[in-house]
C-alpha positions as CSV (number, residue, x, y, z in Angstrom):
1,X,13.5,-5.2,1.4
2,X,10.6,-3.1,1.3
3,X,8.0,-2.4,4.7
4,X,4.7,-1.8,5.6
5,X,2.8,-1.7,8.6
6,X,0.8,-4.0,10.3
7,X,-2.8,-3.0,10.5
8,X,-3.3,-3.9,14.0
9,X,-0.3,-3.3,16.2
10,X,2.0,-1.0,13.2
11,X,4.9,-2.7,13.3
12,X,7.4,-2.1,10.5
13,X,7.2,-5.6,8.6
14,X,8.0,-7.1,5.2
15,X,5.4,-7.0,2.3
16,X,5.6,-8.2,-1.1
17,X,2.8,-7.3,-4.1
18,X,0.8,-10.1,-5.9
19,X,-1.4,-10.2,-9.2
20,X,-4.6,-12.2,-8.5
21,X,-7.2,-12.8,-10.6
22,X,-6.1,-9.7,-12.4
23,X,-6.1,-7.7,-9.5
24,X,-3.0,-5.9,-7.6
25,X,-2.9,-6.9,-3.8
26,X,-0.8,-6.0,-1.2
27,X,0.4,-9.4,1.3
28,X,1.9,-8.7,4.6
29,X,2.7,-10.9,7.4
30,X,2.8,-9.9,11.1
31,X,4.5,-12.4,13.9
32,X,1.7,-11.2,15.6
33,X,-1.1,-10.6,13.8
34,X,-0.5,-12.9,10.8
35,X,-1.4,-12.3,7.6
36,X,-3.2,-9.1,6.2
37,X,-4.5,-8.6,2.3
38,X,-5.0,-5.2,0.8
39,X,-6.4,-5.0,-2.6
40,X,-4.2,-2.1,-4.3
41,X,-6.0,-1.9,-7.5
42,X,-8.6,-3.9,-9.4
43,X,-6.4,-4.0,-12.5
44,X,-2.8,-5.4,-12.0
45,X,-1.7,-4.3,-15.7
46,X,-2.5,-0.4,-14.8
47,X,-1.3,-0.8,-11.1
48,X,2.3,-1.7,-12.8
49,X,1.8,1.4,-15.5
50,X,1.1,3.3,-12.9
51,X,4.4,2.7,-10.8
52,X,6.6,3.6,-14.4
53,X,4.7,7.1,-14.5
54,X,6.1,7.9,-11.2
55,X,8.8,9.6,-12.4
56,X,7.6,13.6,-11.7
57,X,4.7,14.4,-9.3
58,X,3.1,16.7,-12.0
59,X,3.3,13.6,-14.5
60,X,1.8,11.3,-12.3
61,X,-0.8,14.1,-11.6
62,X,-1.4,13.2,-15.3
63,X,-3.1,10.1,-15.3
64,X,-4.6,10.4,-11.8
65,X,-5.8,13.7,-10.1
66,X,-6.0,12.2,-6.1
67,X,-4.8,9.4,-4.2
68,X,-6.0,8.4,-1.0
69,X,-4.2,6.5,1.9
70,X,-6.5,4.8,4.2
71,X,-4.3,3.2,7.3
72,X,-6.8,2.6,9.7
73,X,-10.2,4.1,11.1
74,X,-8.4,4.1,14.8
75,X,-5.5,6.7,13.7
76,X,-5.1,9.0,16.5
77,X,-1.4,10.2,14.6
78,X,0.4,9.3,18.0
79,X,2.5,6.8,16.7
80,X,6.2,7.9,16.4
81,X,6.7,6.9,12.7
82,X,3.9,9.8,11.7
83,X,4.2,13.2,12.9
């Protein structure tokens, strides 16, 4: 089973990723928190092209030149599961 994070409290927990109206999103559920939603991509057809591309950094570097990671606006990088 795959993890993620919770937004709030970043606890390891389950997610699972879900077309939409056409669009890739990202559900999560937190014992705590609940449920969280992250839109991935506003096209689910290239957001699963773009996870058989994956194959060599420099081929993925291909297709798309940057990718960012936004966790949260509160990151301090104190946590024990980032540096």
């Amino acid at each position: 089973m795959n993890h993620s994070l919770c937004s709030i409290c970043y606890s390891p927990i389950p997610y699972e990723i879900i077309e939409y109206n056409g669009q890739a999103w990202l559900h999560k559920y937190c014992n705590i928190h609940g449920q969280q939603k992250i839109l991935l991509d506003t096209d689910y057809n290239f957001y699963k092209h773009t996870l058989n591309i994956r194959d060599t950094q420099s081929k993925w570097l291909e297709y798309i030149s940057s990718t960012a990671l936004d966790v949260t606006d509160r990151c301090n990088v104190q946590c024990p599961h980032c540096y």
